[in-house]
Every structure is written in C-alpha cells, then in structure tokens.
N, C-alpha and C positions, 0 to 999 in steps of 0.2 A: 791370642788365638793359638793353638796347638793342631796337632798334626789331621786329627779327629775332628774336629772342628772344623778346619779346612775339608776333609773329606765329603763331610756331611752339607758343606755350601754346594760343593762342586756338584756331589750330586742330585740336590735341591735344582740348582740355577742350570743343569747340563741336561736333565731330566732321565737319567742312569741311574741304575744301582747303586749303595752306596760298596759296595764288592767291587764294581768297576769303578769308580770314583776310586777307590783305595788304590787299584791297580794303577790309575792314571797318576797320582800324586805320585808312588814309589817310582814309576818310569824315570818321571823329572828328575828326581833325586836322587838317582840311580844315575843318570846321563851327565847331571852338572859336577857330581861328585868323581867322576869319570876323567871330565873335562878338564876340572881341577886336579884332580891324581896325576893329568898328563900333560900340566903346566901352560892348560888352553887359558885363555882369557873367558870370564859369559857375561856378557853384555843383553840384557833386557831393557830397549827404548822404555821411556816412562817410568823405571823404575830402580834401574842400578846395572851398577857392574860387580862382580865375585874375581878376583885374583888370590894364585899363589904366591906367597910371600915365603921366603927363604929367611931362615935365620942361624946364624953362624953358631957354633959351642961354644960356647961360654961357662967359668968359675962362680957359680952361683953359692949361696949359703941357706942352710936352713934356719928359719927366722924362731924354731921352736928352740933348737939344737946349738945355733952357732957353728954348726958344722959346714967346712967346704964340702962343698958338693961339684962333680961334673955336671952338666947339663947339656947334652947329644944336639948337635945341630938338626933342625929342624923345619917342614914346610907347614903353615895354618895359613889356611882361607882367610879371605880378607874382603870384605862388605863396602862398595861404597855407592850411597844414594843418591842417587837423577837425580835434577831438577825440578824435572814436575813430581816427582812423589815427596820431596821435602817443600815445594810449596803445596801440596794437598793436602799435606798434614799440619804443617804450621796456620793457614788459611782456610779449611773445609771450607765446602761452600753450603749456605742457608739450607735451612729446611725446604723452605721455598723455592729453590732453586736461581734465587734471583739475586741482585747481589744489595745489599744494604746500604741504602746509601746517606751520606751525612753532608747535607746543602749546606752546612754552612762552611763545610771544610775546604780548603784551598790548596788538600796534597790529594795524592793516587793511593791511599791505604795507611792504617794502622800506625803510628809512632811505636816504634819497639816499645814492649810492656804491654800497649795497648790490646785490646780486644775489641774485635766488631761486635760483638753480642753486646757490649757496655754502649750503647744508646740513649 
C-alpha cells in the first residue's frame, strides 16, 4: 500500500473527500516526523513504536571505488512492531471470521512452518 492508497481507504471508510483524507494523512506525518526531529518517542498501542536512533561517524569505503570515505554522524528512524500487529499478520484471522479448528490436534496453534489454511 502506498501513500495514495491509503488516502483513498481513509477516505472510502471516513466518508470525506479524498482532498481531506490527503490533508488528514500529511497532518500525521507531518506531527510524527516532528516528534521524531525532536527525539520524542511515538508509541501506537496495537501497532508499534518509531524511535530516533543516533549514530556515531564512522570510516566507511566505497565498495565501487575502494575509496575511504568519511561518513557524518547521523539520526534515522527506527520501526518496531506491537504485538498484536505481528500476530495479525503472521496468523490473519478466517474469512469467516471464526477460528479453524483441528479436533484432533492436542496444541493451541500452528507448528512453525505450518499454516491454518493447510486442513
């Protein structure tokens, strides 16, 4: 999904324009980008956390060149996913909305590898 994409749910599921839907996505990303410029933490229940990550200058080389190179100390954003949104993703639940179930099995879910659709 790309930024356009998003727009166009939001303003499907929001019942808005997709001009206000645009306005509403750049706000966000405009405010966490902020947050992050200004070494806040953002924290989304359900979904993740965004932190600034610092990183020192360091003697890099170009891998075309062989050349040393400086490389400027540095902050980049840093992504890391909830709970429930890497079991939503890893486990989606049924079309049905119900959960599939395998009587003759004797655990709570899946053996790594496995897949619930394999029935």
């Amino acid at each position: 999904m790309n930024k356009s994409e998003l727009v166009e749910k939001l303003a499907e599921r929001a019942k808005i324009t997709k001009k206000r839907a645009e306005q509403v996505v750049n706000l966000v990303f405009e405010q966490m980008t902020e947050a992050l410029r200004r070494g806040e933490r953002i924290e989304i229940r359900g979904f993740g956390s965004f932190t600034s990550k610092s990183y020192d200058a360091y003697t890099g080389r170009n891998p075309r060149t062989g050349e040393t190179i400086h490389v400027p100390a540095k902050r980049l954003p840093f992504f890391k996913v909830g709970k429930e949104l890497k079991e939503r993703v890893d486990y989606p639940p049924t079309h049905g909305g119900g959960v599939i179930s395998h009587a003759d099995d004797d655990d709570d879910g899946p053996e790594p590898g496995e897949d619930y659709a394999e029935a």
